[in-house]
N, C-alpha and C positions, 0 to 999 in steps of 0.2 A: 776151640783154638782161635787164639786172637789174628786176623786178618789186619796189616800192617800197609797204611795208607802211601804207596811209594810216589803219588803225584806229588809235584814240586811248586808249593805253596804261593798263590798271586800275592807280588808285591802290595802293597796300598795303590800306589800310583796306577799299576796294571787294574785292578779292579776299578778305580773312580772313575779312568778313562771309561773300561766296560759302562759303568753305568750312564754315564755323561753320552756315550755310544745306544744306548738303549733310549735313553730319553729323546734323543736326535730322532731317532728312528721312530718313536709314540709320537711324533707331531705331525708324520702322512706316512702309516704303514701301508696305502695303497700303491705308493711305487713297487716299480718293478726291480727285481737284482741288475736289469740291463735292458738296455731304449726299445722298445717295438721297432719292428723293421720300416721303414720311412715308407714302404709298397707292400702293400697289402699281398701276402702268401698265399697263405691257407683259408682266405672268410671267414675266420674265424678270430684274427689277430688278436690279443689283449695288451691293451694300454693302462688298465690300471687294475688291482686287485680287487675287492672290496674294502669300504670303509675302514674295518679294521683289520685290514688285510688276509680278508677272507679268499679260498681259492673254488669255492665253489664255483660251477658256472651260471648257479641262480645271482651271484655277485660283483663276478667280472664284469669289469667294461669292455667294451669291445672297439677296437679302435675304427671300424665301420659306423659305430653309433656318434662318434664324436662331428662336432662341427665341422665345416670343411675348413682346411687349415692348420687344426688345432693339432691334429697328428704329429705334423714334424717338431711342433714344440714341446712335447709331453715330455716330464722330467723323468731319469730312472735313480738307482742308490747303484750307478756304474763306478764309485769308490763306494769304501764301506764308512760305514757310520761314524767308529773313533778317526779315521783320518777327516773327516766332517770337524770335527772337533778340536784333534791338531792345527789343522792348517786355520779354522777362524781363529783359534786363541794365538797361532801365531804372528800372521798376517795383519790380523786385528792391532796388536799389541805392538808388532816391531813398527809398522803405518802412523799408528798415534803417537809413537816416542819422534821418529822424523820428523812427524805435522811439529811437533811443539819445539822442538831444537831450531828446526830452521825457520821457522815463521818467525820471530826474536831478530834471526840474520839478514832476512830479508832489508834492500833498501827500501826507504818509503818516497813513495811518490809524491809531490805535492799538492797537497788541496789544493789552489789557487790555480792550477793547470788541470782541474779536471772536468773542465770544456773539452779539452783534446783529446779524452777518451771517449765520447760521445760519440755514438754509432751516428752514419750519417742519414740522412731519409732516406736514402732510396733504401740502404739496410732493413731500416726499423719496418719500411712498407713491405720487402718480401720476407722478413720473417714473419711478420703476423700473419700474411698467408701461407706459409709454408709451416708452420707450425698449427694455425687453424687445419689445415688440411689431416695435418700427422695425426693431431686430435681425434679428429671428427673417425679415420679410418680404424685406428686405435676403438674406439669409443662403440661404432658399428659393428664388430670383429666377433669373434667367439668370449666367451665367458674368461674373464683374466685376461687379455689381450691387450690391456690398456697395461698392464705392470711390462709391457714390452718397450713403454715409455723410457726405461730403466737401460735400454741398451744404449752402448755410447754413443752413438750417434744422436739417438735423440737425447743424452741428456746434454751434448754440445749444442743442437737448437734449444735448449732449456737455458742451459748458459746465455745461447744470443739472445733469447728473450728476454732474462733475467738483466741483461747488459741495454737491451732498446727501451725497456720498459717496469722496468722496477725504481721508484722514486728514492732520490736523494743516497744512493750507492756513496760512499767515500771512493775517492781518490785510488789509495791503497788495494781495497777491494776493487774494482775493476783492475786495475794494474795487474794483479793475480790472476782473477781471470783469464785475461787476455796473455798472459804468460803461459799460463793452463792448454789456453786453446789451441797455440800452436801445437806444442806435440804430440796435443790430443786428436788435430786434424788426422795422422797417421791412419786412423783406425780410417776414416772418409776412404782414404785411399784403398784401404786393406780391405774393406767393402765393396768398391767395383771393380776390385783386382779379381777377387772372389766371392763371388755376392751368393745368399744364400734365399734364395725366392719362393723358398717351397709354403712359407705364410700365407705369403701377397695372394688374395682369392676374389680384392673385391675389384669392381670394374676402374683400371686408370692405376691399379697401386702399383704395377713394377714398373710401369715409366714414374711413376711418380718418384717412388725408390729410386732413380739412377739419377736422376734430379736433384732431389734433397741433397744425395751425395756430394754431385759434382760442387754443389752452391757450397759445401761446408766446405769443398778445394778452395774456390773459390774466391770465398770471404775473407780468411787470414792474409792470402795474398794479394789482395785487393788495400788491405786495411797496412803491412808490412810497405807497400808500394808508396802508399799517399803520409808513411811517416808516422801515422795515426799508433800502434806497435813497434816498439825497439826491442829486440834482443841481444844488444848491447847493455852493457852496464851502464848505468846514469853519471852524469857528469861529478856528482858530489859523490861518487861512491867510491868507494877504494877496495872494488874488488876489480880482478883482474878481469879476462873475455873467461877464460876457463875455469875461472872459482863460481864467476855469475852463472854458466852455463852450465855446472854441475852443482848449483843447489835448485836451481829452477827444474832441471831434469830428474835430480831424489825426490822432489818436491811433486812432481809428477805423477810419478811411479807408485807415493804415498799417497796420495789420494786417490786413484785409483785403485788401488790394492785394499785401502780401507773401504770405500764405497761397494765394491764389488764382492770382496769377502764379508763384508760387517753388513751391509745391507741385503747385496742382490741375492747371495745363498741363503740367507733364512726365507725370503722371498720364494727364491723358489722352491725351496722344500715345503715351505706350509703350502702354496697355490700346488706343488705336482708340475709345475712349470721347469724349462729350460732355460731361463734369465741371463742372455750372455753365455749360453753353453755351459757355466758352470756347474751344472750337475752329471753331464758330457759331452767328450769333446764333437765340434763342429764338424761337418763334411771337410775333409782334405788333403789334400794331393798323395796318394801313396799312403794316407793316414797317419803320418809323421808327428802328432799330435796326437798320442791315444795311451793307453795304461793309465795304471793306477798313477804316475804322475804327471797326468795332461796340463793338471790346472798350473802346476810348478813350469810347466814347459809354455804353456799360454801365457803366462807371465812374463820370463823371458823373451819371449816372442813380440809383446807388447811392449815392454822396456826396452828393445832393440830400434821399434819403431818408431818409438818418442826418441828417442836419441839419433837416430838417423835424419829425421825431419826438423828437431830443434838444430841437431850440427849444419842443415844444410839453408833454412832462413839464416842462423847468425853467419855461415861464412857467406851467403849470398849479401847481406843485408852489411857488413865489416868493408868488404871488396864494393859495394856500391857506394860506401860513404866516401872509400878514398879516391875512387876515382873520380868521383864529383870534385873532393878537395881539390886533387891536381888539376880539375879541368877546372875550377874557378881560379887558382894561380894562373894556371898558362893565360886564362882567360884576359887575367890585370897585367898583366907582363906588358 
């Protein structure tokens, strides 16, 4: 008697996903379905499977064997593998269409004024120590430790380095930059609002940590203050305060959404790292930030905070230009 197949046949797309889901998954079958406990339970904890995702216990890792440190950052597959794959092809895809639409819109800055974006010495001398520093602890750390270079924070001291000391930058390219940094400083704040310390092991790194922060407050408003940064739109532009400040802002939001989805997650799925939390979500209040759509919700959380720091330099930076204006009339009067 012929037995009659009543399951309902995977689309194409449902299957190519599966396997694009499987592939994800052959690049570190040693994660775990979800993060080891950040405190050690039982003595016996496991952080990673074996190589090929062996569960033997001649295999496992043990999260007592690892570095010290290295625990709180161990990466899990706390979403599954096709949403791995959705969210880079999309994230990816809609980021780069942004990047190329608006870079074209962008005004251009003039070469011949690009003295006035030059970081001033005393900047150029504590970046190179404060980035020397990030290095060196980076570099000493656990195994992989240096790909933590990749958190925002440090890639905005990347940025100030790249800004004191990378030769002959065009005009433009700095302008961007320095447009970038402001509402990227956001995440500075979001850092010693709720800082997350449980790395820092070696001797000097959490005061270090609250430092580097403060400086990246610091810097934009140091740099907005002496003029050197306008987010205002440029005299020959013909966009208005609110067109300039919502394509600098999408602008934003694109690159960071491209770096962090297009870079920092392959990153950490091949290392078994936590890059940015991206593999899951961070320590937080009530855990308001957590399910299958954290990183959709970290996202928004992050475009709320570029937006909220970009609206509050240009309305600071708007209101300080005119009230200089009026105090220079009263002034000739």
């Amino acid at each position: 008697r012929e037995i009659k197949d009543h399951t309902t046949p995977r689309s194409p797309m449902t299957t190519l996903l599966s396997l694009a889901g499987e592939y994800v998954k052959s690049i570190n079958p040693s994660l775990l379905s979800s993060p080891p406990p950040s405190i050690e339970q039982t003595g016996n904890d496991v952080c990673y499977l074996g190589p090929n995702g062996e569960d033997h216990v001649d295999h496992l890792v043990y999260c007592r064997d690892l570095p010290e440190g290295k625990r709180a950052m161990v990466g899990s597959w706390y979403i599954n593998h096709e949403r791995h794959v959705i969210e880079y092809i999309a994230f990816v895809t809609i980021s780069f269409l942004v990047i190329r639409i608006l870079t074209p819109m962008l005004s251009k800055y003039p070469q011949k004024n690009v003295s006035n974006l030059n970081p001033p010495l005393h900047i150029k001398v504590l970046t190179f120590i404060m980035y020397s520093c990030q290095l060196s602890y980076k570099l000493q750390g656990y195994e992989g430790k240096i790909l933590f270079m990749l958190m925002p924070c440090n890639v905005l001291w990347t940025m100030w380095a790249v800004l004191c000391f990378w030769p002959k930058l065009s005009s433009q390219t700095m302008h961007i930059m320095y447009q970038l940094i402001i509402p990227y400083s956001a995440l500075a704040i979001v850092a010693v609002a709720t800082p997350d310390t449980s790395d820092l092991v070696m001797w000097g790194e959490v005061p270090f940590f609250f430092l580097m922060h403060y400086m990246l407050i610091a810097y934009p408003i140091s740099c907005l203050r002496r003029g050197q940064i306008s987010m205002l739109p440029m005299p020959e532009s013909n966009d208005s305060i609110v067109s300039n400040f919502l394509k600098w802002w999408v602008l934003a939001c694109a690159y960071f959404a491209l770096f962090y989805f297009g870079v920092a997650v392959p990153l950490s799925v091949k290392f078994g790292l936590n890059i940015n939390y991206m593999m899951h979500p961070p320590p937080n209040p009530g855990d308001m930030v957590s399910g299958p759509n954290f990183r959709l919700q970290s996202t928004l959380c992050c475009a709320a905070a570029f937006f909220f720091v970009q609206f509050l330099a240009t309305v600071g930076e708007f209101f300080a230009k005119a009230a200089g204006t009026r105090y220079g009339k009263t002034k000739n009067m």
